[in-house]
PDBQT receptor file of N, H, CA, C and O in Angstrom, charges set to zero:
ATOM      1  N   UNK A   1      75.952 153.106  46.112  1.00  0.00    +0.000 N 
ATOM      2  CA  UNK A   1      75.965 153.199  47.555  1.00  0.00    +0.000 C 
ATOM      3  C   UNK A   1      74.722 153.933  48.049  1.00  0.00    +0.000 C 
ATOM      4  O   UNK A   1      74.213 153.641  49.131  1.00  0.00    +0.000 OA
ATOM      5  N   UNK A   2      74.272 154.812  47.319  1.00  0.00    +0.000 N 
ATOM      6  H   UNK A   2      74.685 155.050  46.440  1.00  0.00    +0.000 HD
ATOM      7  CA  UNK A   2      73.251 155.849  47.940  1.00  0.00    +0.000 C 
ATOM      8  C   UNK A   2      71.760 154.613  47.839  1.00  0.00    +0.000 C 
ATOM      9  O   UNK A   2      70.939 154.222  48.669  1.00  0.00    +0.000 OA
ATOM     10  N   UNK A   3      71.948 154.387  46.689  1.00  0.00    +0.000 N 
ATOM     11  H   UNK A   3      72.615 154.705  46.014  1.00  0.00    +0.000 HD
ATOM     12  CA  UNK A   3      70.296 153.056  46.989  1.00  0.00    +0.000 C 
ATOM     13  C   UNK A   3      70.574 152.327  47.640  1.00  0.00    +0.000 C 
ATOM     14  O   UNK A   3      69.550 151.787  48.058  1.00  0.00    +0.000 OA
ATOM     15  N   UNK A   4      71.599 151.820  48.135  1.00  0.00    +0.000 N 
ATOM     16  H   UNK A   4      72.431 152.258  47.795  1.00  0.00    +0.000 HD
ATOM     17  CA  UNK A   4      71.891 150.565  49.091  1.00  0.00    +0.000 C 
ATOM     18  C   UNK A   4      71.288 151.090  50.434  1.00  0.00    +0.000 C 
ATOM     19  O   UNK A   4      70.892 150.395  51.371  1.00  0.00    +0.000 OA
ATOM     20  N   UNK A   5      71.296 152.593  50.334  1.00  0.00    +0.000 N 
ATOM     21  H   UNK A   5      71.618 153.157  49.574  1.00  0.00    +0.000 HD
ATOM     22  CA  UNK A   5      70.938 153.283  51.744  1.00  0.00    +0.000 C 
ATOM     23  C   UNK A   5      69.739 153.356  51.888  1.00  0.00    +0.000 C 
ATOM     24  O   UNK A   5      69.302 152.853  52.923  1.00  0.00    +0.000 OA
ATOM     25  N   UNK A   6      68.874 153.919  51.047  1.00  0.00    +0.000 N 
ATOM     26  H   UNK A   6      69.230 154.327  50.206  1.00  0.00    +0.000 HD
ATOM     27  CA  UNK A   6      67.808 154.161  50.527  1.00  0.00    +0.000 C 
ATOM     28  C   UNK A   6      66.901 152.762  51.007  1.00  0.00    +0.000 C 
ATOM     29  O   UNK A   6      65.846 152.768  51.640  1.00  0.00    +0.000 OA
ATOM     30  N   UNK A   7      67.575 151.708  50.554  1.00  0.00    +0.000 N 
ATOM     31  H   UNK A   7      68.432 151.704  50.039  1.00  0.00    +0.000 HD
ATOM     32  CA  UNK A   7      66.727 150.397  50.340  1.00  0.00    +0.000 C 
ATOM     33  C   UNK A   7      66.388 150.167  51.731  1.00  0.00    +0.000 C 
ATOM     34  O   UNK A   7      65.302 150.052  52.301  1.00  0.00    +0.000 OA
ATOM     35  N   UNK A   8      67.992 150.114  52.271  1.00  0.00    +0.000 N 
ATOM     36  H   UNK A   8      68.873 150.207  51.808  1.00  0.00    +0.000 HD
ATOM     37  CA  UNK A   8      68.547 149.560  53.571  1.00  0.00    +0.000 C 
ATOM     38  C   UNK A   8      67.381 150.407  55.146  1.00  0.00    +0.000 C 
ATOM     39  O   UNK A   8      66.858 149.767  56.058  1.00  0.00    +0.000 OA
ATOM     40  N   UNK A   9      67.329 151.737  54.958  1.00  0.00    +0.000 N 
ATOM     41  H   UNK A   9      67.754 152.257  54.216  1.00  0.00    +0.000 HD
ATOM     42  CA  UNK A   9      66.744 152.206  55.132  1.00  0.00    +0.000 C 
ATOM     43  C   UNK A   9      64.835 152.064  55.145  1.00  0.00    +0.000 C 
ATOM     44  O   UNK A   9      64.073 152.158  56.107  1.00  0.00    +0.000 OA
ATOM     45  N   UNK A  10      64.605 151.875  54.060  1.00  0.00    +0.000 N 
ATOM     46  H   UNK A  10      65.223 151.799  53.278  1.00  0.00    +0.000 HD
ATOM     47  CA  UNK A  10      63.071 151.738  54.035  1.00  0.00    +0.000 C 
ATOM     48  C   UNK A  10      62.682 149.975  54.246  1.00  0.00    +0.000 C 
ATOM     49  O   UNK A  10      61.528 149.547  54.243  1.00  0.00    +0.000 OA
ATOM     50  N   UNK A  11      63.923 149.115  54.421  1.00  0.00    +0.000 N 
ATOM     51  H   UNK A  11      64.860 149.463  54.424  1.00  0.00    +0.000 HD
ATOM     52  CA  UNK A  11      63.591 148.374  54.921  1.00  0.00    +0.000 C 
ATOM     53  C   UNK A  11      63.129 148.014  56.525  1.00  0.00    +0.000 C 
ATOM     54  O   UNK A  11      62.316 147.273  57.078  1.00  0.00    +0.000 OA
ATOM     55  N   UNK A  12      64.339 149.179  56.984  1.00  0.00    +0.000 N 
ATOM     56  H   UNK A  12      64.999 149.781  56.535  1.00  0.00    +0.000 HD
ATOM     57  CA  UNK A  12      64.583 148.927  58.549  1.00  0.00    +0.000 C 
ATOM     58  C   UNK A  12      63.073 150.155  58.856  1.00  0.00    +0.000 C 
ATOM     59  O   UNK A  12      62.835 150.077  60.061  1.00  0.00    +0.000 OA
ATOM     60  N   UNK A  13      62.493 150.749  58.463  1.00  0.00    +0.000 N 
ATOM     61  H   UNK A  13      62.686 150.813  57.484  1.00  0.00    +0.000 HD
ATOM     62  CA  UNK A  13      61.125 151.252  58.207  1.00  0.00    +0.000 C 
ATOM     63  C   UNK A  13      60.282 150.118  58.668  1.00  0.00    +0.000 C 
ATOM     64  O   UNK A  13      60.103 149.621  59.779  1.00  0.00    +0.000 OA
ATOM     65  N   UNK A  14      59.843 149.872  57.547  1.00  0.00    +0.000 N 
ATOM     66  H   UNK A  14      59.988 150.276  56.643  1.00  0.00    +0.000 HD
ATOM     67  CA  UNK A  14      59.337 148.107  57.303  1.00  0.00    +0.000 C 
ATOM     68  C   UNK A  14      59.062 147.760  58.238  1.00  0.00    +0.000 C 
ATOM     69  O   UNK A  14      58.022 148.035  58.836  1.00  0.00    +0.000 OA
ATOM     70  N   UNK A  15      60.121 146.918  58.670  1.00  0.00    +0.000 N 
ATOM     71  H   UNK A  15      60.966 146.694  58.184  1.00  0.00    +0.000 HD
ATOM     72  CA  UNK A  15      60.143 145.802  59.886  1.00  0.00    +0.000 C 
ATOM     73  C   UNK A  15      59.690 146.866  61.251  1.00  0.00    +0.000 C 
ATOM     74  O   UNK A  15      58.632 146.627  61.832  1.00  0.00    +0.000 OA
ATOM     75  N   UNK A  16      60.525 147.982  61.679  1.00  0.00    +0.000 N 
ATOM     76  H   UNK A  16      61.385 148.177  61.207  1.00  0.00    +0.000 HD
ATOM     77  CA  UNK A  16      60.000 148.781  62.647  1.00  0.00    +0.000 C 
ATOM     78  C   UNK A  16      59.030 148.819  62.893  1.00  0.00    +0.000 C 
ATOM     79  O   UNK A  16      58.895 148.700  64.111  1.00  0.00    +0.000 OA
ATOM     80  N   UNK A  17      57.385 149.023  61.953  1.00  0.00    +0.000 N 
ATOM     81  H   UNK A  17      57.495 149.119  60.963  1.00  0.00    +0.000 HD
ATOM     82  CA  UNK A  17      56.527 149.741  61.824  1.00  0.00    +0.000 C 
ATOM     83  C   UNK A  17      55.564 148.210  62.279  1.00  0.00    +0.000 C 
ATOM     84  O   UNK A  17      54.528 148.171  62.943  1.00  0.00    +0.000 OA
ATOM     85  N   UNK A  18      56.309 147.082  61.678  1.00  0.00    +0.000 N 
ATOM     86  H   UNK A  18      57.151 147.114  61.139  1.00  0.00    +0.000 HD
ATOM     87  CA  UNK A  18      55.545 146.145  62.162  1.00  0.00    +0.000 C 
ATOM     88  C   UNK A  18      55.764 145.200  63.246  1.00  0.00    +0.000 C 
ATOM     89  O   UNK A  18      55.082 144.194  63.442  1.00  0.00    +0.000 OA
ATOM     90  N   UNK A  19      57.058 145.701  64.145  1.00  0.00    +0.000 N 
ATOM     91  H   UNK A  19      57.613 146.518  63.985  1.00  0.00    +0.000 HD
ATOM     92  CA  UNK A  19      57.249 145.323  65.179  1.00  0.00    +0.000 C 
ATOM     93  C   UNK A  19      56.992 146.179  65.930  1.00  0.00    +0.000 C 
ATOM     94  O   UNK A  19      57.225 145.948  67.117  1.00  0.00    +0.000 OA
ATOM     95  N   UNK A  20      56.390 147.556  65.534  1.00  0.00    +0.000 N 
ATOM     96  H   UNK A  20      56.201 147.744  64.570  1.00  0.00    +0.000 HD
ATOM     97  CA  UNK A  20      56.026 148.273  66.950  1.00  0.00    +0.000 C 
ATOM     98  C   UNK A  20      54.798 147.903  68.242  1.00  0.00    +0.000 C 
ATOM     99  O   UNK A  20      53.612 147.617  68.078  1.00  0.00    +0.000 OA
ATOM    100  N   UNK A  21      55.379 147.999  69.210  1.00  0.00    +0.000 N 
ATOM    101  H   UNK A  21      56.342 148.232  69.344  1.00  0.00    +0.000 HD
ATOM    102  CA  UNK A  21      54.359 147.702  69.847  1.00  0.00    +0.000 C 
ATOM    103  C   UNK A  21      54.165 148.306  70.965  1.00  0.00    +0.000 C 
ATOM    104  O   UNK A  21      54.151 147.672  72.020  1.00  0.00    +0.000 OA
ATOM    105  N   UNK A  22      53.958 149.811  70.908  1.00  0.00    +0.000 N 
ATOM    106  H   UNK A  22      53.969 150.326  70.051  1.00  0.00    +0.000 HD
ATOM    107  CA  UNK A  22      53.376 151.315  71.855  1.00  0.00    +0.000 C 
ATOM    108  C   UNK A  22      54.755 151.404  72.643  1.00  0.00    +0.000 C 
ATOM    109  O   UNK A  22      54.729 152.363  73.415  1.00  0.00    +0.000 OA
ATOM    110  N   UNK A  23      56.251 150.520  72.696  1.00  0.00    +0.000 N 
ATOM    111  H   UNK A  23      56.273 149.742  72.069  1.00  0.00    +0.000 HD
ATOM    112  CA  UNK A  23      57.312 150.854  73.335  1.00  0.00    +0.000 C 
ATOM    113  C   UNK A  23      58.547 151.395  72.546  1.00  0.00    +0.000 C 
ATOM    114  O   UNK A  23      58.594 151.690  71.351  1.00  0.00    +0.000 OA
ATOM    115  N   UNK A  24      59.387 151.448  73.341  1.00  0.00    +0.000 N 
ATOM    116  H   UNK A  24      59.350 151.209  74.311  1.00  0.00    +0.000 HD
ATOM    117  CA  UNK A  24      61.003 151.553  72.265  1.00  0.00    +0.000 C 
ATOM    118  C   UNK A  24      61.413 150.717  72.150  1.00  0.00    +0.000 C 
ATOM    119  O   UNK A  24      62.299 151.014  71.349  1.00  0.00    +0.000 OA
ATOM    120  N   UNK A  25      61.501 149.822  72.313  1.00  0.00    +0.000 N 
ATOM    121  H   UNK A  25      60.781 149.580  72.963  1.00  0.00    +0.000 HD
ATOM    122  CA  UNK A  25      61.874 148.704  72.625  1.00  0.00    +0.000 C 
ATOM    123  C   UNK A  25      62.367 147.624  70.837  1.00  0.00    +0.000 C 
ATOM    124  O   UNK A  25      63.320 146.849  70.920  1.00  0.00    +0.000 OA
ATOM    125  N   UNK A  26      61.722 147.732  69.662  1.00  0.00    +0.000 N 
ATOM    126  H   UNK A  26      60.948 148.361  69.594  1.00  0.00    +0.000 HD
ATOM    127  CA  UNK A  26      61.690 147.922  68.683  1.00  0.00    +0.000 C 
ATOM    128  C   UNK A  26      62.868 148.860  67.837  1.00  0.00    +0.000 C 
ATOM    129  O   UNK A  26      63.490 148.511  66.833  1.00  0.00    +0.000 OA
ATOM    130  N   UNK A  27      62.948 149.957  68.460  1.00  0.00    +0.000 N 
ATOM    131  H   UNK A  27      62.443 150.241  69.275  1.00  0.00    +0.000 HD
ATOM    132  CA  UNK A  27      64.046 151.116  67.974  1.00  0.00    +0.000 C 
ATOM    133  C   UNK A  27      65.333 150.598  68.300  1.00  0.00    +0.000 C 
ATOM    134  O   UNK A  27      66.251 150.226  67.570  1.00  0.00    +0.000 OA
ATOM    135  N   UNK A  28      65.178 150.663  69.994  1.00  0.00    +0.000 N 
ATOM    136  H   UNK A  28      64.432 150.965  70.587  1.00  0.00    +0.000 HD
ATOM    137  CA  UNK A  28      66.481 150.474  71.026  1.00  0.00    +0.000 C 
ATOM    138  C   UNK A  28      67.254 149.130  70.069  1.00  0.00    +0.000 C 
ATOM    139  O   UNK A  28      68.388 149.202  69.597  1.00  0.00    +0.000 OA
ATOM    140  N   UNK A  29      66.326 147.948  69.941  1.00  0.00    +0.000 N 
ATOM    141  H   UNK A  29      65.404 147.890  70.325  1.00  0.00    +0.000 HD
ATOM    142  CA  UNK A  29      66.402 146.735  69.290  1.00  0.00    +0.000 C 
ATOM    143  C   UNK A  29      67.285 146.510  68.041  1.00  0.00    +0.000 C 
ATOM    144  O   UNK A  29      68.105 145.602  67.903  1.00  0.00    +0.000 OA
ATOM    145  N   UNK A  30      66.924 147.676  66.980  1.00  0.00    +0.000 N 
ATOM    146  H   UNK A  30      66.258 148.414  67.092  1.00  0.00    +0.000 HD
ATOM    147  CA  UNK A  30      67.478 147.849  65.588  1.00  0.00    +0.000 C 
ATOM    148  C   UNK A  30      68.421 149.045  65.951  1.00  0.00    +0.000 C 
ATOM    149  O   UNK A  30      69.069 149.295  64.935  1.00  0.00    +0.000 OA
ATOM    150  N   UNK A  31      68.806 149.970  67.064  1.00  0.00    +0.000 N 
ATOM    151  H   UNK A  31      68.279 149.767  67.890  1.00  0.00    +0.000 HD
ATOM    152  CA  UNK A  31      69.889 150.463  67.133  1.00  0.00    +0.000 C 
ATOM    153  C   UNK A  31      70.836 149.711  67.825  1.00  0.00    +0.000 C 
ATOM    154  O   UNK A  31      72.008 150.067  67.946  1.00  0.00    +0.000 OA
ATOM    155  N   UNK A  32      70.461 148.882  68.194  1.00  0.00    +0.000 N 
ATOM    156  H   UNK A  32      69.509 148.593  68.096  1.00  0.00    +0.000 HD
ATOM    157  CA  UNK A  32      71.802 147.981  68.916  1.00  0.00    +0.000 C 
ATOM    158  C   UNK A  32      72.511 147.251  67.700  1.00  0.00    +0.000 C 
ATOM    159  O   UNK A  32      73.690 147.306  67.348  1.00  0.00    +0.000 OA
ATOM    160  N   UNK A  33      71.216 146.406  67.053  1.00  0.00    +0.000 N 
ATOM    161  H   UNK A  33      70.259 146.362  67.339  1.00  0.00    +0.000 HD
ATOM    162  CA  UNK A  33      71.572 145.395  65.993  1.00  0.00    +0.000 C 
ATOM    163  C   UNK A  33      72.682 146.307  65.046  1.00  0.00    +0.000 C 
ATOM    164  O   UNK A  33      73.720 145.684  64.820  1.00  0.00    +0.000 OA
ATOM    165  N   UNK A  34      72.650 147.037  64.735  1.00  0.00    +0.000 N 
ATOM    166  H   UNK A  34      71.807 147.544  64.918  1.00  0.00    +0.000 HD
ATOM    167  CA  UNK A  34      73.564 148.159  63.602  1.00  0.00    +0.000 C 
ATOM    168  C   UNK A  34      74.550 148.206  64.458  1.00  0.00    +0.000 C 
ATOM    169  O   UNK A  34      75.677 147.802  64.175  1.00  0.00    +0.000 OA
ATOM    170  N   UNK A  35      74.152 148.821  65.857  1.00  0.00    +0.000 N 
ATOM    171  H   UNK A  35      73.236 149.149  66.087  1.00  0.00    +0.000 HD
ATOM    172  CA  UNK A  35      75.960 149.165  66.229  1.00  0.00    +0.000 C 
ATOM    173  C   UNK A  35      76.539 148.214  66.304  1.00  0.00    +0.000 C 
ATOM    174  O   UNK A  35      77.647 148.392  65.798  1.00  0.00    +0.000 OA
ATOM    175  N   UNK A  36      76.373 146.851  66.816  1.00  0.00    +0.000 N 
ATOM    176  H   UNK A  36      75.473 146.707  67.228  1.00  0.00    +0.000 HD
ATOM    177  CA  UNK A  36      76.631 145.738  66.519  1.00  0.00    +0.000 C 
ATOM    178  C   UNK A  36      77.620 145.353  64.813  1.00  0.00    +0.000 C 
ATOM    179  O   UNK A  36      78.840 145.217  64.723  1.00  0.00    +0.000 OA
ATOM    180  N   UNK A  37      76.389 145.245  63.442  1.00  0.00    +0.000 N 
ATOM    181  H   UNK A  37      75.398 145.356  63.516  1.00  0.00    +0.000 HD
ATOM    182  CA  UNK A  37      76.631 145.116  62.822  1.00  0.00    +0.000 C 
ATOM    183  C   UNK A  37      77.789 145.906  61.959  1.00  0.00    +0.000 C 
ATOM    184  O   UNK A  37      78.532 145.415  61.109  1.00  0.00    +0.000 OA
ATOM    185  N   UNK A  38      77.714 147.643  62.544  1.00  0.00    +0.000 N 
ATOM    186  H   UNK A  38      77.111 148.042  63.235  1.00  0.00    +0.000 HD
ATOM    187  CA  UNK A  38      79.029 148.157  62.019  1.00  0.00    +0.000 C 
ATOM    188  C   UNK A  38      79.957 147.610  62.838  1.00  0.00    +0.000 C 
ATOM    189  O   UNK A  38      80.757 147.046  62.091  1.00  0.00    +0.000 OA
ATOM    190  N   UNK A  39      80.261 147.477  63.874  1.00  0.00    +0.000 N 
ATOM    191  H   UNK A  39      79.611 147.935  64.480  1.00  0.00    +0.000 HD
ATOM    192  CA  UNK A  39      81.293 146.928  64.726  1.00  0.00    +0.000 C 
ATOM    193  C   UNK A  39      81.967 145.655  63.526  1.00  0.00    +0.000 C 
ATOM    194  O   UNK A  39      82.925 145.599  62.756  1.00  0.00    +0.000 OA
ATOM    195  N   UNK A  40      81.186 145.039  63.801  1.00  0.00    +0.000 N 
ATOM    196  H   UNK A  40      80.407 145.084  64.427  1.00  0.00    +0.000 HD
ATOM    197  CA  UNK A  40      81.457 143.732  63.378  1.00  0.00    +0.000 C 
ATOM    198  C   UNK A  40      82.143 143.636  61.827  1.00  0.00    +0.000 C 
ATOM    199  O   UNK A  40      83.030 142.839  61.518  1.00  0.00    +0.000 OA
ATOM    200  N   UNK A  41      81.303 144.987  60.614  1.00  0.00    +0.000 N 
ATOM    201  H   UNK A  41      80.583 145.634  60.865  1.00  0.00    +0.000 HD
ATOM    202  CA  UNK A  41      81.669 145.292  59.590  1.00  0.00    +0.000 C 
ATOM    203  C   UNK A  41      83.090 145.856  59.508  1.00  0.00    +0.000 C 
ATOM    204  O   UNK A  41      83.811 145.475  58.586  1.00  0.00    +0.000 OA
ATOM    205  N   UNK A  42      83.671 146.985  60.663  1.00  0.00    +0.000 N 
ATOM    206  H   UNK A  42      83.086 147.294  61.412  1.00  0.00    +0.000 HD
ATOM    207  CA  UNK A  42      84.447 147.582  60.458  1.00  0.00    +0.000 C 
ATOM    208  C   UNK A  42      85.935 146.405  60.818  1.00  0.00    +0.000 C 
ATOM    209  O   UNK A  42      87.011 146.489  60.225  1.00  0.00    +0.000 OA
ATOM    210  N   UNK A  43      85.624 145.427  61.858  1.00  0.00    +0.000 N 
ATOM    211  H   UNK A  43      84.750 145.359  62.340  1.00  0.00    +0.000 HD
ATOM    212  CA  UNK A  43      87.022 144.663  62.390  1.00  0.00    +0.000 C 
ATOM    213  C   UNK A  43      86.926 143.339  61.183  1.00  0.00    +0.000 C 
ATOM    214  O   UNK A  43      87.623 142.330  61.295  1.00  0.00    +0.000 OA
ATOM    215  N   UNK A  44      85.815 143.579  59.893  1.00  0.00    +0.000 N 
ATOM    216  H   UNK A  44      85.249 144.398  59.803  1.00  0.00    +0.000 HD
ATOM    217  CA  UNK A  44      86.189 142.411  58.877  1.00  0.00    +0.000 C 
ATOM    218  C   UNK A  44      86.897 143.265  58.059  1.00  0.00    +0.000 C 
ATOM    219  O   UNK A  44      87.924 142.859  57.516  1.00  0.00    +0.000 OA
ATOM    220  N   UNK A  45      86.386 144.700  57.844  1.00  0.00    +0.000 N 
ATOM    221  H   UNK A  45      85.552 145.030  58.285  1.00  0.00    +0.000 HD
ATOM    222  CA  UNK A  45      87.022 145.515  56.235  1.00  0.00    +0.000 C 
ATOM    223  C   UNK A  45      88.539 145.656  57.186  1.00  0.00    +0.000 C 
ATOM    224  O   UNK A  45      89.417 145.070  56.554  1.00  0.00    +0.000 OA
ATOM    225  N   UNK A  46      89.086 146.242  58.474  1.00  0.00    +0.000 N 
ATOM    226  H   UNK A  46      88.372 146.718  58.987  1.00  0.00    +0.000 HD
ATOM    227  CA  UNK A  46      90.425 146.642  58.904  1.00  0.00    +0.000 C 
ATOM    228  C   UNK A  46      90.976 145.141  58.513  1.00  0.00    +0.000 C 
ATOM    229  O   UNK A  46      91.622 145.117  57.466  1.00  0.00    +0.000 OA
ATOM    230  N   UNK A  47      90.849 144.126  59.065  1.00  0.00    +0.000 N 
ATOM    231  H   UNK A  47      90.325 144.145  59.916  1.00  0.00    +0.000 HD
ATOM    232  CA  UNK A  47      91.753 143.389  59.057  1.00  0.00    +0.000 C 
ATOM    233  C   UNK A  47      92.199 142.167  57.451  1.00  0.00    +0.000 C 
ATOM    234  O   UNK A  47      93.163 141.431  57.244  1.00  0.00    +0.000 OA
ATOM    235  N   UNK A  48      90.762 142.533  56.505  1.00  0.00    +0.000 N 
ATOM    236  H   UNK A  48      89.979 143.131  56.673  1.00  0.00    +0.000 HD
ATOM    237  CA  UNK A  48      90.904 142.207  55.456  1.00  0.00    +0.000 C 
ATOM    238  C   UNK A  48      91.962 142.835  54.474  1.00  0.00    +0.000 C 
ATOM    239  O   UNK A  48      92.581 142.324  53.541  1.00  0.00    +0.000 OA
ATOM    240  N   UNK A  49      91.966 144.221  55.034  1.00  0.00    +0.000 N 
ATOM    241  H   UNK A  49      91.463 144.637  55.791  1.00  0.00    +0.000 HD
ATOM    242  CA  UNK A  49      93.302 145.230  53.856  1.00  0.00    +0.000 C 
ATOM    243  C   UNK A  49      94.308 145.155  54.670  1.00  0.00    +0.000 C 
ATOM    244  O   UNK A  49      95.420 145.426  54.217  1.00  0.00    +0.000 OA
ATOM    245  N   UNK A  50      94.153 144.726  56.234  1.00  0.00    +0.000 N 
ATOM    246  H   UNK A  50      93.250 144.506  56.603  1.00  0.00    +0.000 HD
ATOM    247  CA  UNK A  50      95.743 144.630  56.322  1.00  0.00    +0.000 C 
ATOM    248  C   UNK A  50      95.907 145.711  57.327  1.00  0.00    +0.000 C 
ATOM    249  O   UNK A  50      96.865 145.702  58.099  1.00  0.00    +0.000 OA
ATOM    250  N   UNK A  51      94.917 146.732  57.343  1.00  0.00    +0.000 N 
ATOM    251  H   UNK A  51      94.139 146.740  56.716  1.00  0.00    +0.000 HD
ATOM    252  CA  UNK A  51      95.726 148.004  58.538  1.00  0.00    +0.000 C 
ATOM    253  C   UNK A  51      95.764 147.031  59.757  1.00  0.00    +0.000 C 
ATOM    254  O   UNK A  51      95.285 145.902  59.859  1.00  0.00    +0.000 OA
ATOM    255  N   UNK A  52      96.576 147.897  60.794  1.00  0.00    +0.000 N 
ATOM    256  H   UNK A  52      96.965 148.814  60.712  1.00  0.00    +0.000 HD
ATOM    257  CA  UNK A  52      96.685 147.889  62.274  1.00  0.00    +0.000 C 
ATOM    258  C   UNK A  52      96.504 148.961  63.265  1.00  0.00    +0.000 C 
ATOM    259  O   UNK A  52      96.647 148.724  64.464  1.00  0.00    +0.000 OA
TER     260      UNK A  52
């Protein structure tokens, strides 16, 4: 789990550094996409085991 972070991480680096372009707009961009993507992660893992 910890390199998955690590990776996950210096990827979202990466792409940042080469989509910057003098705004936030880039940041704002990849913090939406995540809250998004945990959203989306957390209502597949709840309803895959079954809680309510």
């Amino acid at each position: 789990m910890g390199a998955i972070q690590f990776v996950m991480g210096a990827s979202v680096s990466i792409a940042l550094g080469a989509l910057y372009d003098g705004t936030a707009r880039p940041m704002a961009t990849a913090f939406g996409l995540a809250g998004v993507a945990a959203l989306a992660a957390e209502r597949y893992l709840v309803r895959r085991a079954g809680v309510t």
